[in-house]
VMD Tcl script that builds the backbone (N, CA, C; Angstrom):
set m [mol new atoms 447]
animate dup $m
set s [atomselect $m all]
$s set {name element resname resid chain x y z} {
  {N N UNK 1 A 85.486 -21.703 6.144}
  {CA C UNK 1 A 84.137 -21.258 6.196}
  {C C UNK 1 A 84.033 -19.805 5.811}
  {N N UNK 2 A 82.964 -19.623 4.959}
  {CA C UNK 2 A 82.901 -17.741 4.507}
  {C C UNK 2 A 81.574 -17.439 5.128}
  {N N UNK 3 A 81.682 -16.846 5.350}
  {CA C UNK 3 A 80.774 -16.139 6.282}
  {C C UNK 3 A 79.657 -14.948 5.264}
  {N N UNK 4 A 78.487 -14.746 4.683}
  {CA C UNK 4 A 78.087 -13.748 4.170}
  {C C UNK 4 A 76.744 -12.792 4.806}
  {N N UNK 5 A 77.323 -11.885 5.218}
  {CA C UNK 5 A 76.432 -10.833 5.438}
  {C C UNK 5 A 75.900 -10.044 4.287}
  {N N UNK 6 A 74.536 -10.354 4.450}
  {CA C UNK 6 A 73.358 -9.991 3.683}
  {C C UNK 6 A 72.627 -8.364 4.427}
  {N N UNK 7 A 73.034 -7.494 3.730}
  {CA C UNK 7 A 72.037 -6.094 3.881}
  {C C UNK 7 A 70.872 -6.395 3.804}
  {N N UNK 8 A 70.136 -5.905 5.057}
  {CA C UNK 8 A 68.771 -6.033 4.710}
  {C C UNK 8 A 67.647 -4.591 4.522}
  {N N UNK 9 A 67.513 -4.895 2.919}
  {CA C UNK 9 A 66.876 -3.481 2.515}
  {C C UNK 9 A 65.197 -3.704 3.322}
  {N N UNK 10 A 64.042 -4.449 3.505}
  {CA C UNK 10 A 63.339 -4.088 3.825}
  {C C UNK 10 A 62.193 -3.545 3.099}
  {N N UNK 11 A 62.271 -4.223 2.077}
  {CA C UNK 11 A 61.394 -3.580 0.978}
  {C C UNK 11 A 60.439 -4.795 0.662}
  {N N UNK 12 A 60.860 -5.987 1.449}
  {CA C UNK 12 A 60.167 -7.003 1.514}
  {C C UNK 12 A 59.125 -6.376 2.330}
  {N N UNK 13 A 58.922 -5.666 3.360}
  {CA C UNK 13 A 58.061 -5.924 4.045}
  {C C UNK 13 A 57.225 -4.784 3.955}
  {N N UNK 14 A 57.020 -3.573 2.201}
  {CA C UNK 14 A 56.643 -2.567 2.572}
  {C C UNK 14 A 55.023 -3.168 1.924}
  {N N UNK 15 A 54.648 -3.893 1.551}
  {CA C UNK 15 A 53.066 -4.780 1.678}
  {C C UNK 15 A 52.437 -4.709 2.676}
  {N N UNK 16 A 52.996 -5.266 3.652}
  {CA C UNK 16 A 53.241 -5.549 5.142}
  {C C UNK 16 A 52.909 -4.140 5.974}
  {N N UNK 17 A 53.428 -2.853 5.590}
  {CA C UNK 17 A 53.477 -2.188 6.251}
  {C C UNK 17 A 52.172 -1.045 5.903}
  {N N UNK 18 A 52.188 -1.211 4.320}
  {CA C UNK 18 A 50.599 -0.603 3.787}
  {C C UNK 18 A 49.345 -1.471 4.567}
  {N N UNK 19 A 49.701 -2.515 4.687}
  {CA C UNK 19 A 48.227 -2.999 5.045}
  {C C UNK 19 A 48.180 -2.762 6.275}
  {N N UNK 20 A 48.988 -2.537 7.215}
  {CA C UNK 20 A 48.816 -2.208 8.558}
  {C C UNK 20 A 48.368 -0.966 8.448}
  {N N UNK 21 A 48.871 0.003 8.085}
  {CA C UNK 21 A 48.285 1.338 7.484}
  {C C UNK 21 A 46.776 1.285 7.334}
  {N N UNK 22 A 46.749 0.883 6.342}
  {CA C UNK 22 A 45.265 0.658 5.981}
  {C C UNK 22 A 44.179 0.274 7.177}
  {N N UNK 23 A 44.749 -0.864 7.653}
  {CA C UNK 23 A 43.970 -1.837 8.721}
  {C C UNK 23 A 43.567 -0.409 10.132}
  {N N UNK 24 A 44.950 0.061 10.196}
  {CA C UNK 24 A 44.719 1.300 11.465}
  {C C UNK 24 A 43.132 2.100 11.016}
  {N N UNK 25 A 43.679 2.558 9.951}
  {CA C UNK 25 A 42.742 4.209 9.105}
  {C C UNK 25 A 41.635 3.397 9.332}
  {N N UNK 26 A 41.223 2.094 8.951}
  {CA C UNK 26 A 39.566 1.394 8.689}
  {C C UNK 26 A 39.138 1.588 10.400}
  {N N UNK 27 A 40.028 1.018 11.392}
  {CA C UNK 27 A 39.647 0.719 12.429}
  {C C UNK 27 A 39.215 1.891 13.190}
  {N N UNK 28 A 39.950 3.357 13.082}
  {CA C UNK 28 A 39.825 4.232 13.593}
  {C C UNK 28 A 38.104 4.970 12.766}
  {N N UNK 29 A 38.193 4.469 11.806}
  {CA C UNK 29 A 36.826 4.824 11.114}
  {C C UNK 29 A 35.798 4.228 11.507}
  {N N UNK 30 A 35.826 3.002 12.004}
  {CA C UNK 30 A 35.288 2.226 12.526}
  {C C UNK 30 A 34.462 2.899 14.488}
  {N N UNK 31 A 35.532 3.582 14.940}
  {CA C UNK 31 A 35.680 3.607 15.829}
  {C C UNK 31 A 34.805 5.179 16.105}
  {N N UNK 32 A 34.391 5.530 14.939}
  {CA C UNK 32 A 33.646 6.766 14.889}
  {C C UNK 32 A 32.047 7.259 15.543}
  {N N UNK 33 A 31.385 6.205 15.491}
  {CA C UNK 33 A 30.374 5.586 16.104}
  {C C UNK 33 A 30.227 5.832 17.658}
  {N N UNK 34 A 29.286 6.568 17.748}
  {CA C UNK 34 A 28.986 6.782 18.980}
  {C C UNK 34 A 27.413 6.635 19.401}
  {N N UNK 35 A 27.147 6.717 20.652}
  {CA C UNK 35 A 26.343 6.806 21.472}
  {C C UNK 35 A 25.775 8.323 21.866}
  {N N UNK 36 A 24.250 8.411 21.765}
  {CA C UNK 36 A 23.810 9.764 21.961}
  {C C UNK 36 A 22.645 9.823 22.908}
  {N N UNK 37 A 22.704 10.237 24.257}
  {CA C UNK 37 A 21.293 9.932 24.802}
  {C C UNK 37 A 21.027 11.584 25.115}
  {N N UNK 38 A 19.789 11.823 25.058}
  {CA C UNK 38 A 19.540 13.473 25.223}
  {C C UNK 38 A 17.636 13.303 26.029}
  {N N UNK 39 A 17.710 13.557 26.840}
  {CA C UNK 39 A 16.274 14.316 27.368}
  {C C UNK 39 A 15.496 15.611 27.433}
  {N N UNK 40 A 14.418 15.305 26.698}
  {CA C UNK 40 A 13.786 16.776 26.759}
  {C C UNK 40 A 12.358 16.876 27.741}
  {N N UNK 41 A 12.437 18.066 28.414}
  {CA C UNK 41 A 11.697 18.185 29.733}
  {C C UNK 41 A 10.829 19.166 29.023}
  {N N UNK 42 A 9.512 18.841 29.013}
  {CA C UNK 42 A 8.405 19.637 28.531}
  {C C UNK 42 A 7.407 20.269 29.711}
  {N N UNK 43 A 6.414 21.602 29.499}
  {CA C UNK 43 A 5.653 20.913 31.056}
  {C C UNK 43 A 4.798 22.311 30.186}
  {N N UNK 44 A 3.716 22.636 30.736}
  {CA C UNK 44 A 2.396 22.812 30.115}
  {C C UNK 44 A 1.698 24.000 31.216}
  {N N UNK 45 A 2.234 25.047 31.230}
  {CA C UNK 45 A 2.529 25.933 30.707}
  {C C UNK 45 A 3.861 26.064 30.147}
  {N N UNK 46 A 4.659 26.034 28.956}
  {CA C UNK 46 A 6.518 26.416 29.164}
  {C C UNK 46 A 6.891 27.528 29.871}
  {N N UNK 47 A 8.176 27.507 29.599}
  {CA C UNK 47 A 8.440 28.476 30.760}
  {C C UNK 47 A 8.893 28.339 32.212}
  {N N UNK 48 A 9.186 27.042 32.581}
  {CA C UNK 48 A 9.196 26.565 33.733}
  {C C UNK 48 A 10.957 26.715 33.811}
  {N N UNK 49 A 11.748 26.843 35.220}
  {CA C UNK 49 A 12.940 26.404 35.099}
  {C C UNK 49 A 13.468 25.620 36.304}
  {N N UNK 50 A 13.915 24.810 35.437}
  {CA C UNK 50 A 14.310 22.968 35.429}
  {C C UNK 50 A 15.720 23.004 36.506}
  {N N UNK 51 A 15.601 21.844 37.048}
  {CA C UNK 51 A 16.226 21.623 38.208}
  {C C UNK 51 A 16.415 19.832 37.773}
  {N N UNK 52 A 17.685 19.480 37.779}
  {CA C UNK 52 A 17.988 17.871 37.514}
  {C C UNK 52 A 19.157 17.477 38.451}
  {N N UNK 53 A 18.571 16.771 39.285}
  {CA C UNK 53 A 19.477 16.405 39.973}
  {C C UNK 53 A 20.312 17.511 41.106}
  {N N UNK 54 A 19.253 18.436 41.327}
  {CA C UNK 54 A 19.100 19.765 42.026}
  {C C UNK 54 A 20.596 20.796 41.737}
  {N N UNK 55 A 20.552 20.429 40.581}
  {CA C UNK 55 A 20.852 21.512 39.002}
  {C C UNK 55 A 20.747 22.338 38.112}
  {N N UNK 56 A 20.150 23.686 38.446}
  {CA C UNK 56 A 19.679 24.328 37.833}
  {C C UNK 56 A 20.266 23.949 36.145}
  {N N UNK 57 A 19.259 24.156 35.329}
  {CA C UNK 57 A 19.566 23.711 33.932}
  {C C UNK 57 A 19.826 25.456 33.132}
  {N N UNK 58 A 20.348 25.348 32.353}
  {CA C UNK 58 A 20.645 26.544 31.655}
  {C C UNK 58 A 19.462 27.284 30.349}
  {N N UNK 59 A 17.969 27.076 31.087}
  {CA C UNK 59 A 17.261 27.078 30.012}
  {C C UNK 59 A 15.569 26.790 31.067}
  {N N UNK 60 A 15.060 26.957 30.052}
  {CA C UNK 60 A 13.491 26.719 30.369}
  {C C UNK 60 A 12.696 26.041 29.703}
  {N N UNK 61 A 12.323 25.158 30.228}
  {CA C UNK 61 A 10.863 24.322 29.336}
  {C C UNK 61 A 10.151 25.088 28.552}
  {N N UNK 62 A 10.348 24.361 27.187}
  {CA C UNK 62 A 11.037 22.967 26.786}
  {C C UNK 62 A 12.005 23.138 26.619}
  {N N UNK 63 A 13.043 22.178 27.121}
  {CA C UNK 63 A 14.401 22.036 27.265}
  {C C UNK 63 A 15.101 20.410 27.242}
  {N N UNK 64 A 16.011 20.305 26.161}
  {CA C UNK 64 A 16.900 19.069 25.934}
  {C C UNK 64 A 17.900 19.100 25.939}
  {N N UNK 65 A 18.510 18.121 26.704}
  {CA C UNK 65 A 19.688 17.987 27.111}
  {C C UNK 65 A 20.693 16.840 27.004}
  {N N UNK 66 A 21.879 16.207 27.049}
  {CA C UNK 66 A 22.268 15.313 26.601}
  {C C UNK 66 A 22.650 14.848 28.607}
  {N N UNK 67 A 21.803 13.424 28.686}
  {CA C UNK 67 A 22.438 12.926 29.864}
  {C C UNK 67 A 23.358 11.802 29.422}
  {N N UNK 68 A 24.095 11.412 31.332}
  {CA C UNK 68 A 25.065 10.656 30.704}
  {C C UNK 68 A 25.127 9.324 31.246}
  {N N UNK 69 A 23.706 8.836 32.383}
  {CA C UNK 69 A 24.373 7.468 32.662}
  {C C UNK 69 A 22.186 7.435 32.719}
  {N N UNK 70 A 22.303 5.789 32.808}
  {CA C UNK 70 A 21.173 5.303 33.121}
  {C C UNK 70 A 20.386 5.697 34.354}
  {N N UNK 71 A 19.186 5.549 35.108}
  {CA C UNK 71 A 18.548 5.596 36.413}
  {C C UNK 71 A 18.412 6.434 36.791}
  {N N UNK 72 A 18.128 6.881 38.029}
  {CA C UNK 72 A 16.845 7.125 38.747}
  {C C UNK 72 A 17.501 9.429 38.683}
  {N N UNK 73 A 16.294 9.644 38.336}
  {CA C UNK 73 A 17.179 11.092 38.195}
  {C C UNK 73 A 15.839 11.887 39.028}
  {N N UNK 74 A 16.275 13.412 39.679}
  {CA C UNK 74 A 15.327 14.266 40.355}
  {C C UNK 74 A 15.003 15.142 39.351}
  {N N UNK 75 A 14.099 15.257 39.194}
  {CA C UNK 75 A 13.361 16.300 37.939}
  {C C UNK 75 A 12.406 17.576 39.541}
  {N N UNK 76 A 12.691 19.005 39.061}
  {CA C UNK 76 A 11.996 19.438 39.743}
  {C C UNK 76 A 11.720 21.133 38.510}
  {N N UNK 77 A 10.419 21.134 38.505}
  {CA C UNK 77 A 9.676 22.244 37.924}
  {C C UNK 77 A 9.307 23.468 38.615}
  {N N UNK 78 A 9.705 24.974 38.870}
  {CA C UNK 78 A 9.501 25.831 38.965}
  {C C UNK 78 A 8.776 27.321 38.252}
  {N N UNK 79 A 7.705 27.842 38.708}
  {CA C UNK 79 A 7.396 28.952 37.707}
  {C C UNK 79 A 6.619 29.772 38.351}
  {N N UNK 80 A 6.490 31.001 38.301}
  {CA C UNK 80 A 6.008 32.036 39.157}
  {C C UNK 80 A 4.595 31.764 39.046}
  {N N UNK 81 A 3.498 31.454 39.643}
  {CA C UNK 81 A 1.726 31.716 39.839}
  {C C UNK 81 A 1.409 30.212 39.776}
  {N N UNK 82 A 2.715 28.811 39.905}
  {CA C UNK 82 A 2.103 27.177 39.778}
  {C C UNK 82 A 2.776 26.776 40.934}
  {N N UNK 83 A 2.497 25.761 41.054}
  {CA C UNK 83 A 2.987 25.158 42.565}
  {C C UNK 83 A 4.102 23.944 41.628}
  {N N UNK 84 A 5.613 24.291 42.499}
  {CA C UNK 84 A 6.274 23.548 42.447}
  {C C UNK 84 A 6.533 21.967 42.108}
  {N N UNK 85 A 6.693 21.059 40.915}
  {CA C UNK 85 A 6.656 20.217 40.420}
  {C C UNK 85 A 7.395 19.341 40.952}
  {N N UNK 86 A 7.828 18.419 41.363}
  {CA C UNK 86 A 8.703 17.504 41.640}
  {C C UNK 86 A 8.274 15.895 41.539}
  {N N UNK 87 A 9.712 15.166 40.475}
  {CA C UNK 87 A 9.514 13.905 40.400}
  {C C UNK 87 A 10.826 13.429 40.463}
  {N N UNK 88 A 10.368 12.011 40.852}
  {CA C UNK 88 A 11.923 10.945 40.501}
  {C C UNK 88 A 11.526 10.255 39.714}
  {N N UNK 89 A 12.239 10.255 38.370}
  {CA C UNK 89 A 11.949 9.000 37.389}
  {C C UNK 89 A 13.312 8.344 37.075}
  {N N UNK 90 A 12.627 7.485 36.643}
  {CA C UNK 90 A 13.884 6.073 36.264}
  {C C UNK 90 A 13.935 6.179 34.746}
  {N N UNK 91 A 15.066 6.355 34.538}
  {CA C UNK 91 A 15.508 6.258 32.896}
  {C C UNK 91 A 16.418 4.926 32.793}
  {N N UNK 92 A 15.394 3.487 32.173}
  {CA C UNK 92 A 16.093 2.275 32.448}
  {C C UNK 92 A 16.560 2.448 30.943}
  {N N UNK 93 A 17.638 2.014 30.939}
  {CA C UNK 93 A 18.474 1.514 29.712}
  {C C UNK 93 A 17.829 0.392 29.075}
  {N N UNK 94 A 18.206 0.824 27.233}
  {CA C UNK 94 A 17.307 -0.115 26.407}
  {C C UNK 94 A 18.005 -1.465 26.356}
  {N N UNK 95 A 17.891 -2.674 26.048}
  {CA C UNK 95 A 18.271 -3.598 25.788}
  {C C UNK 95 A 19.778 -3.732 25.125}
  {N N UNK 96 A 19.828 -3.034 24.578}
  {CA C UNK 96 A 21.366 -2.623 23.724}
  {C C UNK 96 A 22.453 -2.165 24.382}
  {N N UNK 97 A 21.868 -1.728 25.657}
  {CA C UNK 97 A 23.010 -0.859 26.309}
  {C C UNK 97 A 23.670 -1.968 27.948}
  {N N UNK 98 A 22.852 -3.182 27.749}
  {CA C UNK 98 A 23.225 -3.686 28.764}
  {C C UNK 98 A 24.351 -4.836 28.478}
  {N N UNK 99 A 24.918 -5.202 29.464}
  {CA C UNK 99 A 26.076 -5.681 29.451}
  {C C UNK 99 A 26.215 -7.058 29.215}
  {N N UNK 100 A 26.867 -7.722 27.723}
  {CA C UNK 100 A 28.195 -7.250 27.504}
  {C C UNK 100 A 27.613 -6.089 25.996}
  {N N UNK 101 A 26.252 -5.653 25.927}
  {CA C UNK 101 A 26.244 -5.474 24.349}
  {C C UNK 101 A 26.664 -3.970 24.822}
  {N N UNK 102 A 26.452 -3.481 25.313}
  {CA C UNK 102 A 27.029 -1.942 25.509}
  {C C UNK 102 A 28.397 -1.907 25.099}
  {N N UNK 103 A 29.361 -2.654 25.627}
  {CA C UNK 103 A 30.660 -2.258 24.810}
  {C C UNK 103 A 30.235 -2.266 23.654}
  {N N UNK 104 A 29.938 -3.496 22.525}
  {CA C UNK 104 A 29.447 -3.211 20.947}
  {C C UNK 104 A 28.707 -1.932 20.391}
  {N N UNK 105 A 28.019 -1.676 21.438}
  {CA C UNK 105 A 27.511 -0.142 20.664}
  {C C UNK 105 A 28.293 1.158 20.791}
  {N N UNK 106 A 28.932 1.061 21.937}
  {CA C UNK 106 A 30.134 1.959 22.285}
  {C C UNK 106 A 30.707 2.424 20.528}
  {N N UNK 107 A 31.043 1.306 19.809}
  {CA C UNK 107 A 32.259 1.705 18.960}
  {C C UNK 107 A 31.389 1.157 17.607}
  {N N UNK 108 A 30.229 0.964 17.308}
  {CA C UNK 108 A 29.686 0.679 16.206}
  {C C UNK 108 A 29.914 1.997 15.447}
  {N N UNK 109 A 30.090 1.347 13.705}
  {CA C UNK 109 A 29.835 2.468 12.812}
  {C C UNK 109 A 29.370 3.484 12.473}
  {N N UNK 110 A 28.018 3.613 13.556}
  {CA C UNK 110 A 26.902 4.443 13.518}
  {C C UNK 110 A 26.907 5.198 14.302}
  {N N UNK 111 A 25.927 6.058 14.719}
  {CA C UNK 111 A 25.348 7.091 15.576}
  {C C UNK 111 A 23.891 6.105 16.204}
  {N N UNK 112 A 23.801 6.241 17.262}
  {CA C UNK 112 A 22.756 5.541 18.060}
  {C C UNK 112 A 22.465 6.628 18.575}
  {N N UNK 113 A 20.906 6.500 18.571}
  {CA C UNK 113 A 19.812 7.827 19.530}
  {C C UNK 113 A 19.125 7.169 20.284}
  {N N UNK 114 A 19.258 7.939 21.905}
  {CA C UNK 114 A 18.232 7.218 22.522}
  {C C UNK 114 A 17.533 8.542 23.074}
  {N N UNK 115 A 16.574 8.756 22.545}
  {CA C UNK 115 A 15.739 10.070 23.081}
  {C C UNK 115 A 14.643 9.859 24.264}
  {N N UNK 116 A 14.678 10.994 25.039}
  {CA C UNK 116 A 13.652 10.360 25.917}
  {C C UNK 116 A 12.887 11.837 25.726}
  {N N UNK 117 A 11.720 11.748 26.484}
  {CA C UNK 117 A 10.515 12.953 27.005}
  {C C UNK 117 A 10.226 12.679 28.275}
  {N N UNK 118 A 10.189 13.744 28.673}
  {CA C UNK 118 A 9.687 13.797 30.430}
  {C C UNK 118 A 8.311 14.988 30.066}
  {N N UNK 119 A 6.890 15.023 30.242}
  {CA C UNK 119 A 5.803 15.764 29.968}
  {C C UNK 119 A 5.671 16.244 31.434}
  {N N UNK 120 A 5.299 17.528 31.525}
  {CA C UNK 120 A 4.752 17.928 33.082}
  {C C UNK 120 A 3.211 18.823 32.599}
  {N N UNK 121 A 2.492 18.631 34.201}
  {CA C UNK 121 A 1.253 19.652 33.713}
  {C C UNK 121 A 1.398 20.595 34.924}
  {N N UNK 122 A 2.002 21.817 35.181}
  {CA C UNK 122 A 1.826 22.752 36.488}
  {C C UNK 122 A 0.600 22.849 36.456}
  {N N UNK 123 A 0.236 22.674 37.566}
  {CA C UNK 123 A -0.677 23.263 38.661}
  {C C UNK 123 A -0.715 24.436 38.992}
  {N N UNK 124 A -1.584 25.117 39.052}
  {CA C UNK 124 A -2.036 26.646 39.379}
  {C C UNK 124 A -1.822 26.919 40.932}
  {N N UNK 125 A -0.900 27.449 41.137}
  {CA C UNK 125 A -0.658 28.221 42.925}
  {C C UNK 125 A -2.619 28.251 43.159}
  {N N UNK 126 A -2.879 27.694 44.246}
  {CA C UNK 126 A -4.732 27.962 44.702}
  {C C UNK 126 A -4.140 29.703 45.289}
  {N N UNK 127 A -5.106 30.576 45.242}
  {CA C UNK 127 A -5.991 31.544 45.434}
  {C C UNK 127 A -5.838 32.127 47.083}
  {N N UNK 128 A -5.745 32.203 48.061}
  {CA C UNK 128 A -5.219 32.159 49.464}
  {C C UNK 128 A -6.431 33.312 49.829}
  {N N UNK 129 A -6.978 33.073 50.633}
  {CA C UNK 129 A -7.977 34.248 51.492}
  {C C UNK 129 A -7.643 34.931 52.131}
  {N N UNK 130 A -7.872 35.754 52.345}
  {CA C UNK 130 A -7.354 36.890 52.605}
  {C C UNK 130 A -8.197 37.382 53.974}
  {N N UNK 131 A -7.630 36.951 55.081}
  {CA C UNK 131 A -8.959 37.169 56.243}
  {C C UNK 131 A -9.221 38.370 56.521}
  {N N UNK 132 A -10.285 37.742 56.930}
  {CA C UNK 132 A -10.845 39.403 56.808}
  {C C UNK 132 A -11.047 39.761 58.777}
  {N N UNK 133 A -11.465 41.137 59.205}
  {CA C UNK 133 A -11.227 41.179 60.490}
  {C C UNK 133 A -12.882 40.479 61.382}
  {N N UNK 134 A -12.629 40.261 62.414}
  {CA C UNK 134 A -14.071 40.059 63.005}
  {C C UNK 134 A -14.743 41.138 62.919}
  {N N UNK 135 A -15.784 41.122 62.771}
  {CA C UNK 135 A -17.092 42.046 62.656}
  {C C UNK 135 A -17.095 42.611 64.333}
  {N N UNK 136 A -17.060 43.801 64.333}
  {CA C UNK 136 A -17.330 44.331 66.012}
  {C C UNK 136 A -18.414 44.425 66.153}
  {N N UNK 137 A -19.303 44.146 67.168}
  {CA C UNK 137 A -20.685 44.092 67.698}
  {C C UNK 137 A -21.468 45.696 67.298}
  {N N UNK 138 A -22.168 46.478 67.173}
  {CA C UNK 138 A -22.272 48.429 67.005}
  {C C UNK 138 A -22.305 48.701 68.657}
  {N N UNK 139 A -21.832 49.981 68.279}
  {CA C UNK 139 A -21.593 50.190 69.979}
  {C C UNK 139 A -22.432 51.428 70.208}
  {N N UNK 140 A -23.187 51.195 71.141}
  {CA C UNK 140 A -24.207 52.553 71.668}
  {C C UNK 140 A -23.581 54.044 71.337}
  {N N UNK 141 A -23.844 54.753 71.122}
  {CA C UNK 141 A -23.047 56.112 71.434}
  {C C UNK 141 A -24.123 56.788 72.022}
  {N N UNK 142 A -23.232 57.677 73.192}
  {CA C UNK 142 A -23.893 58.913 74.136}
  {C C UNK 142 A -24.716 59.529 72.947}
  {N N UNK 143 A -26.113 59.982 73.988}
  {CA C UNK 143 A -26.744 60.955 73.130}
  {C C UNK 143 A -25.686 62.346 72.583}
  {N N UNK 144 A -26.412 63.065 71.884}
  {CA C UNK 144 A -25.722 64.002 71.301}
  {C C UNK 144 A -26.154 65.253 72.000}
  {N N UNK 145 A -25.179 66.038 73.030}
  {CA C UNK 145 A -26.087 67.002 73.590}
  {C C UNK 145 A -26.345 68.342 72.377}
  {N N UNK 146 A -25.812 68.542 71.880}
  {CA C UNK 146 A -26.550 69.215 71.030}
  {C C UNK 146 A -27.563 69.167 70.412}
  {N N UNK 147 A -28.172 68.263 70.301}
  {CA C UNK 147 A -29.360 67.844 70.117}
  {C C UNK 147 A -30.449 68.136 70.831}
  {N N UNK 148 A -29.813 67.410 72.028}
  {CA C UNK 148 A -30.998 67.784 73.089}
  {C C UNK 148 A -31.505 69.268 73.003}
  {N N UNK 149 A -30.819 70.411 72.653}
  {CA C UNK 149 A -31.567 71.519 72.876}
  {C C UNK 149 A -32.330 72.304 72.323}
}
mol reanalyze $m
mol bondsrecalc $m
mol representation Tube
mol addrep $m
């Protein structure tokens, strides 16, 4: 019996090894695609500064920002001469983002925007009175002797 050992150069499989190549580079291109959600807080006078999630924000109405999960968030409005703003709103997720399609948009080809607006109207601080003292009754005064004479 002869026995033959065959070298194996490996050049069979350099097809094989481009297309895996290839297949990676597409997938990672693929994989470029992201998700963008951003809120912008408006309010009427601008100028206001924003509180999320009792967070001071780095900025003043109007101000946008990129959030990062769905639901229920504290919005609170501040500004010198208006009375303090405060809301809870619900930022429900669009149809796309619920489960199982959210993984698919995760890694789609594209850029996805989901923009939101939050509008505020401050209110004017009211006016405060300023009391005033009770009125004192007039009080007799002694004749004036100089007078008398």
């Amino acid at each position: 019996m002869s026995t033959q050992q065959t070298a194996y150069s490996g050049q069979e499989d350099q097809p094989i090894n481009r297309f895996i190549c290839v297949l990676c580079a597409v997938c990672c291109l693929l994989i470029t695609g992201c998700l963008h959600r951003s809120l912008t807080i408006k309010s009427n006078p601008p100028g206001a500064v924003i509180f999320v999630n009792d967070h001071k924000m780095q900025g003043v109405t109007p101000y946008t920002y990129d959030f990062e999960w769905y639901g229920w968030h504290r919005i609170a409005l501040v500004k010198d001469g208006y009375e303090r703003t405060d809301d809870l709103t619900l930022l429900k997720a669009p149809p796309y983002m619920w489960i199982p399609f959210d993984l698919v948009m995760e890694v789609v080809p594209f850029q996805v925007r989901d923009n939101r607006v939050l509008s505020y109207q401050l209110a004017p601080t009211p006016e405060l009175n300023v009391p005033k003292p009770p009125a004192l009754p007039p009080r007799e005064l002694p004749p004036d002797p100089a007078v008398d004479e």
